[in-house]
C-alpha positions in Angstrom: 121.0 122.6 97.5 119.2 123.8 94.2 115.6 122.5 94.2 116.2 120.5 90.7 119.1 119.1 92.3 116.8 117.9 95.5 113.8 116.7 93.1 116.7 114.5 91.5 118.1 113.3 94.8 114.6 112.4 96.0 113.6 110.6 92.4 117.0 108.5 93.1 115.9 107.9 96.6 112.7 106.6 94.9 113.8 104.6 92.9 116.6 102.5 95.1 113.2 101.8 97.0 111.5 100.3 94.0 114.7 98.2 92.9 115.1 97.1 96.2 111.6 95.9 96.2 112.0 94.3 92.7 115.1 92.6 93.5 113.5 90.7 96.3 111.3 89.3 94.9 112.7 88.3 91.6 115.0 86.2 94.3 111.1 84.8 95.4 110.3 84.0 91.9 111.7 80.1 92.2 109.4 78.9 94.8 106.0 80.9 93.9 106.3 80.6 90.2 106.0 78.0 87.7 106.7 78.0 83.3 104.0 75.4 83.1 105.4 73.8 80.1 103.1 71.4 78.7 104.8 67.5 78.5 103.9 64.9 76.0 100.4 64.1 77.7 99.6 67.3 77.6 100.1 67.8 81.1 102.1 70.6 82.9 105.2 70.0 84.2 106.0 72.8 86.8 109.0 74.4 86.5 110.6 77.4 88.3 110.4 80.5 86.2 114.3 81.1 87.4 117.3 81.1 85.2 117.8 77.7 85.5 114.1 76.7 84.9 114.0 78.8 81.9 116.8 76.3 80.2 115.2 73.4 81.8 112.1 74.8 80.1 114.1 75.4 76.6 115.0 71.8 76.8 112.1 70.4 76.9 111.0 72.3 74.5 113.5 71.6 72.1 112.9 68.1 72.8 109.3 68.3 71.6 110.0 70.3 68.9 109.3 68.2 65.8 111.6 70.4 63.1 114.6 69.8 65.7 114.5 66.3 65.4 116.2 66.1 62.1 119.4 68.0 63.1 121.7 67.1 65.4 122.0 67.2 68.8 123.0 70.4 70.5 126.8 70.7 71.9 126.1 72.6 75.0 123.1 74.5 76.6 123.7 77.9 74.2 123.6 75.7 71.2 119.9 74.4 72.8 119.0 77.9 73.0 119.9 79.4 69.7 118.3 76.2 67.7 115.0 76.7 69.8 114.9 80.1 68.7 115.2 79.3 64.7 113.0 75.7 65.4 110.5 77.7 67.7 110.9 81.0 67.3 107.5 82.1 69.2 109.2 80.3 72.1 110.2 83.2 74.6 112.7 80.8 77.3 115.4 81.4 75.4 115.2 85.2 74.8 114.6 85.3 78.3 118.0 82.7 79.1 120.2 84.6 77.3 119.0 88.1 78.2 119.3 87.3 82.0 123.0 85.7 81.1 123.6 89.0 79.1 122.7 90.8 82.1 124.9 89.0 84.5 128.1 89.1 82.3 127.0 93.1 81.9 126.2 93.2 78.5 123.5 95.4 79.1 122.5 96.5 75.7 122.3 93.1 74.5 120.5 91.9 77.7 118.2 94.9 77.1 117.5 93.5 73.3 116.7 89.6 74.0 114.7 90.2 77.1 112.3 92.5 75.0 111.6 89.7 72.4 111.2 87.4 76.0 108.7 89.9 76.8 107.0 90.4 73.8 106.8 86.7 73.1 104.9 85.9 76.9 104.1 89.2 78.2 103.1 87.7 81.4 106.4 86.5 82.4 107.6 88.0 85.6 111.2 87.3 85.5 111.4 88.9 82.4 109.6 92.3 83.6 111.3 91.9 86.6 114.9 92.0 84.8 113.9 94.9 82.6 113.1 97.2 85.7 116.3 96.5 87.3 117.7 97.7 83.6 115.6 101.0 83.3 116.3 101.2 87.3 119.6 101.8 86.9 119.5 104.2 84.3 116.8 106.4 85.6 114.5 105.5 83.0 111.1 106.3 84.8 108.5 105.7 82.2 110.1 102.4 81.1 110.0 101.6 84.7 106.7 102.6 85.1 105.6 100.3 81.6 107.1 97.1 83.5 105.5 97.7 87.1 101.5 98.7 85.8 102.0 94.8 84.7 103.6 93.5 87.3 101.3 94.6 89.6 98.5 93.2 87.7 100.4 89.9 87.7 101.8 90.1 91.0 98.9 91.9 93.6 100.8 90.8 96.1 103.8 93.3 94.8 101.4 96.3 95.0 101.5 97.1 99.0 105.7 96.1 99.3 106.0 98.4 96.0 103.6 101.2 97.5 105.0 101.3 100.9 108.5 101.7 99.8 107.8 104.4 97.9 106.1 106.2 100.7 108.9 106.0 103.0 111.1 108.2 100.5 108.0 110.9 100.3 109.3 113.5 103.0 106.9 116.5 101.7 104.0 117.2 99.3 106.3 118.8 96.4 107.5 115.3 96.0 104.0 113.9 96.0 103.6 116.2 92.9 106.7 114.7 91.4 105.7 111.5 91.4 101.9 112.2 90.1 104.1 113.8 87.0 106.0 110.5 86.8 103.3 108.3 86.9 100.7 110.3 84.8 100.8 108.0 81.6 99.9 105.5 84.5 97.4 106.7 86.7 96.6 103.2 87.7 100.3 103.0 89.8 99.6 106.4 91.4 96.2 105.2 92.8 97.7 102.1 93.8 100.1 104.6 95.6 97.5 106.6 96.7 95.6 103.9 98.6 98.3 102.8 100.0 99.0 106.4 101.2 95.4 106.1 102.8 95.9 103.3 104.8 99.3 104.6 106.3 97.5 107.1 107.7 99.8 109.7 106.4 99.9 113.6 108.0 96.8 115.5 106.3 99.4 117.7 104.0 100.9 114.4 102.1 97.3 113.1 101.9 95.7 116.1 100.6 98.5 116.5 98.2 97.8 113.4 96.5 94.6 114.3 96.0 95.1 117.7 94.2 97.9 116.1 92.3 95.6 113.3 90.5 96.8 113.1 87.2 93.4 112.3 85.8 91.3 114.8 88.2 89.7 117.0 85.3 88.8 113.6 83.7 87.1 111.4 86.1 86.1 113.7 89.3 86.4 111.5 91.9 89.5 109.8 92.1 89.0 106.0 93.2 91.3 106.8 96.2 89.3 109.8 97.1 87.3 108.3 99.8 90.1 106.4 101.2 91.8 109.8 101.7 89.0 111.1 103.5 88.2 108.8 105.7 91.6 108.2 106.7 91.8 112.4 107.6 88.7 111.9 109.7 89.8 108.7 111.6 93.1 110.9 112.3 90.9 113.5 113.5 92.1 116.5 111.0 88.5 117.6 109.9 89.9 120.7 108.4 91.5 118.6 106.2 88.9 116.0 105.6 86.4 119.2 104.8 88.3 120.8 102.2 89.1 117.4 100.4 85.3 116.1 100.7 84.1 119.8 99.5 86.5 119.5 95.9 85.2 115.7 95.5 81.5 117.2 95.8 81.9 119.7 93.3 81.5 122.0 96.0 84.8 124.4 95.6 86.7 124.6 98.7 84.4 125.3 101.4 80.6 123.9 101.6 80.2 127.0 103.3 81.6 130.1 102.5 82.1 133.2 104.2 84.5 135.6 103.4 84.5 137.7 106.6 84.5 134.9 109.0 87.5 133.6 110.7 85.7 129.8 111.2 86.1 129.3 107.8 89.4 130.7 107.5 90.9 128.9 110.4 88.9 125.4 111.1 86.5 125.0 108.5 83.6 125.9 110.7 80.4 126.9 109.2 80.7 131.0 109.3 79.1 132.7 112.9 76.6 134.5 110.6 75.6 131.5 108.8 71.6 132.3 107.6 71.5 129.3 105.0 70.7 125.6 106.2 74.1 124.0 107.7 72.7 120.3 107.2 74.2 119.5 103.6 71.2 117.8 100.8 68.9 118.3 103.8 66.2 116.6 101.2 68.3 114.0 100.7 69.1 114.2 97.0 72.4 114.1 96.5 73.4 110.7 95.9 77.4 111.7 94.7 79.0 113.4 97.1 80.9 110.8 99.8 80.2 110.8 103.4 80.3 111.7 106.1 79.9 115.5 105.2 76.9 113.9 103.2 74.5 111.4 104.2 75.4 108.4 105.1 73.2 105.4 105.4 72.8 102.3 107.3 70.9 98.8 107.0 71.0 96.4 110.0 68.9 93.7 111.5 67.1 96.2 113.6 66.3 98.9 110.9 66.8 100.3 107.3 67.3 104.0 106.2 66.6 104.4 102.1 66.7 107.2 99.6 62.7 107.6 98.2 62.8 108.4 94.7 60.2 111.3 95.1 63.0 112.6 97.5 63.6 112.3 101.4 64.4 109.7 103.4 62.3 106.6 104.4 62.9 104.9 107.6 61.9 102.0 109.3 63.0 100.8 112.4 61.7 97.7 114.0 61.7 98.6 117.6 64.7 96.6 118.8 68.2 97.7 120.2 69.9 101.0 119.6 70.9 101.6 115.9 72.1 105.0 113.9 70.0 104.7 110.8 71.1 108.3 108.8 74.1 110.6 109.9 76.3 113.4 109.1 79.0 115.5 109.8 79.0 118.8 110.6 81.3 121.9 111.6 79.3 124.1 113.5 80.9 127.1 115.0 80.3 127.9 118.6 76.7 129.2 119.0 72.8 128.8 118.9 71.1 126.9 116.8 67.8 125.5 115.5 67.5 121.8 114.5 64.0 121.9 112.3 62.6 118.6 110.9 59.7 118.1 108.4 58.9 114.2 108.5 55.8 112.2 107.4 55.1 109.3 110.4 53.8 106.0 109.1 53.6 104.5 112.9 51.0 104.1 115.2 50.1 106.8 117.5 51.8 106.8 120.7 55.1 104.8 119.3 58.6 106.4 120.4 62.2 105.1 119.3 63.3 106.9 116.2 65.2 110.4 117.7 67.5 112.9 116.5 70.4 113.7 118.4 73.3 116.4 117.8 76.8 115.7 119.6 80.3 116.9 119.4 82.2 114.3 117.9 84.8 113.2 120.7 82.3 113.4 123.0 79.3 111.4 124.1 76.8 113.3 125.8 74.4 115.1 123.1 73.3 118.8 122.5 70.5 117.5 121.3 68.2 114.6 122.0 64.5 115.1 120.5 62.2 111.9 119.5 60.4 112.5 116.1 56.9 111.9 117.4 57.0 114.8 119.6 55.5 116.9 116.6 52.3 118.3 116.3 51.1 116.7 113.4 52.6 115.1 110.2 54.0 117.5 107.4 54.8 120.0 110.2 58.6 121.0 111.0 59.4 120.0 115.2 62.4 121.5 116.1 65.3 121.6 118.5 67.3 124.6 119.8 70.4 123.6 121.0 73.9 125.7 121.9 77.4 124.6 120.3 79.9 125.1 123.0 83.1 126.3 122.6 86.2 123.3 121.5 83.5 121.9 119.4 83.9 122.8 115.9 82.7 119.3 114.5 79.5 117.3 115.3 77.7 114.3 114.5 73.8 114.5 113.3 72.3 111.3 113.3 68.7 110.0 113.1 68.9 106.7 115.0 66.7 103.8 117.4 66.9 104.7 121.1 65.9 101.2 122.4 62.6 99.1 123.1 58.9 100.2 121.6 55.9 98.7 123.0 54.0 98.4 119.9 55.4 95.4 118.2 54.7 97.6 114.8 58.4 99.3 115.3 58.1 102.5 113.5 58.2 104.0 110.1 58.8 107.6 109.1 59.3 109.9 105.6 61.7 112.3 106.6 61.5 114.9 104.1 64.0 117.5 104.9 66.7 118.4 107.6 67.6 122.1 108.2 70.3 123.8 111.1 69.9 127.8 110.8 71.7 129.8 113.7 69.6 131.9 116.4 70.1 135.2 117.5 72.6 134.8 120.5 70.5 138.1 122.3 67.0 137.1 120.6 66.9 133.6 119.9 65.1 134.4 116.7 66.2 132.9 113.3 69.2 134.7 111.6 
């Protein structure tokens, strides 16, 4: 089959799934949705915003109307209609009556005509917006579509994850994730409704990737809303290839954070290169505040402890002694090898307090390469460090800075951490790369 002919088969596929969507709940309309006309009181008088309520509504209307008084009273519901429209003419119900009547005797073209003044005179009617998609449905009309659902879903959240997901069980490969980013470009809200929704599906890492390098506003706004949703969905899957390349075009930081052209670990799993002599630990001062974790800082605040961001730069922590807490942590894609874990910290605790430790591990497993309390260090200002060895089957890794249980000083402790570097050894020397 050509490949227009399969982009068209796939944007019919789509579509069915949106009028399907659409048509169900415009059937759900009479028992969640109300025309609130106002009655003599001034009070609202629900009524279903169906078909029927819509006349019922047109009625009532009419009844109120004071220029209809003087004529005479309407022969059958049509006649109700048509003098609403000249006695009320800001009135939508009857647009809206007759359009959906239009539609159901096929008059389409007519149907198409009235429910546009329905719509123009209460944009926030649903059944309206809801019979104009089925029209531009059924002729393919995408942006027209896509001008009804972008307020629909604003008046209808609940629309949003139905719409979303039946969408996303007609997207088979990422060429037709581009295809709908073209569709819904005048309407990048839809696609990141889309997009989220992708997310939380946990889709394979090649749909998820695709719709973030097909965000119609990416050279605009950066970041896509979505973006982190994406990323933490790859890493909960477990496809940190994936998760890396996406994080390092949110941060501005190309494809790689590490590059390497001769190295096969960054070719085939991301990993930082074997003859890596620059510092592995991204913003290891803690200055870069815009790129997402976890392949950049992330934070945490609990009852036991807090980790901030100092203005002057670095990383203030304070943990109060109690219970075991991560307080700072990071991912990272070490390749298989020696390395040096080198801290330079400020201490504001009292001598002889212990709690606050580094530790290194490979992510799916518990046992650390690395397990080094930050008072072991000769004195403040001075780097302590930790060798420790990457094994093989361990190409991503947690840092963290976290509480390691019970102090005896009832002062907890308190520390500056003012940068955070990982250089590879020598594998025959042991000496810095």
């Amino acid at each position: 089959m050509p490949a227009e002919e399969r982009g068209n088969l796939f944007l019919q596929i789509a579509l069915a799934a949106v009028l399907g969507v659409s048509t169900v709940w415009l059937a759900t309309l009479a028992t969640v949705h109300s025309l609130g006309i106002s009655g003599q009181e001034g009070a609202s008088i629900p009524i279903p915003e169906t078909p029927k309520g819509l006349l019922t509504a047109a009625k009532i209307r009419f009844a109120q109307d004071q220029s209809a008084q003087d004529q005479n009273a309407p022969a059958n519901d049509r006649q109700t209609l048509q003098k609403l429209a000249i006695a009320a003419p800001l009135a939508h119900e009857p647009f809206a009556y007759l359009g959906h009547a239009a539609q159901q005797a096929g008059d389409i073209a007519q149907a198409e005509k009235l429910l546009i003044e329905a719509r123009d005179r209460r944009p926030r009617s649903r059944i309206t917006r809801l019979s104009l998609l089925a029209i531009y449905g059924k002729r393919a009309d995408l942006p027209a579509m896509a001008g009804e659902l972008i307020p629909l879903m604003r008046l209808e959240p609940e629309m949003v994850t139905p719409m979303a997901k039946a969408l996303l069980k007609t997207i088979r490969k990422p060429s037709e994730v581009a295809q709908l980013a073209e569709i819904f470009s005048p309407y990048p809200q839809l696609y990141d409704q889309l997009a989220e929704q992708a997310a939380q599906a946990n889709l394979p890492p090649q749909m998820l990737t695709a719709f973030v390098t097909n965000d119609p506003l990416a050279k605009d706004r950066g970041t896509a809303p979505f973006g982190e949703q994406i990323l933490a969905s790859l890493v909960r899957q477990g496809h940190y290839t994936q998760a890396r390349n996406v994080w390092a075009a949110m941060s501005g930081s190309g494809k790689l954070a590490y590059t390497d052209a001769g190295s096969d670990a960054v070719t085939n799993n991301n990993a930082v290169p074997a003859n890596l002599t620059t510092n592995a630990v991204f913003s290891g001062d803690f200055s870069n505040q815009s790129a997402p974790a976890p392949f950049n800082w992330e934070l945490f605040q609990t009852r036991n402890g807090v980790a901030e961001r100092q203005a002057q730069g670095g990383l203030f922590v304070d943990y109060f002694g109690r219970g075991t807490e991560i307080f700072a942590r990071q991912l990272l894609n070490l390749a298989p090898g020696r390395y040096r874990l080198a801290v330079v910290q400020n201490l504001d605790s009292p001598a002889g307090s212990s709690g606050l430790a580094w530790t290194i591990r490979c992510i799916d497993r518990e046992r650390p390469l690395a397990n080094r309390n930050i008072q072991e260090t000769s004195q403040d200002k001075m780097p302590f460090t930790a060798d420790f060895t990457v094994p093989a089957h361990c190409t991503t890794q947690w840092l963290a800075l976290g509480g390691q249980g019970e102090l005896r000083s009832n002062d907890g402790q308190r520390a500056t951490i003012r940068n955070v570097a990982i250089t590879r050894l020598d594998a025959a020397t042991g000496a810095l790369r």
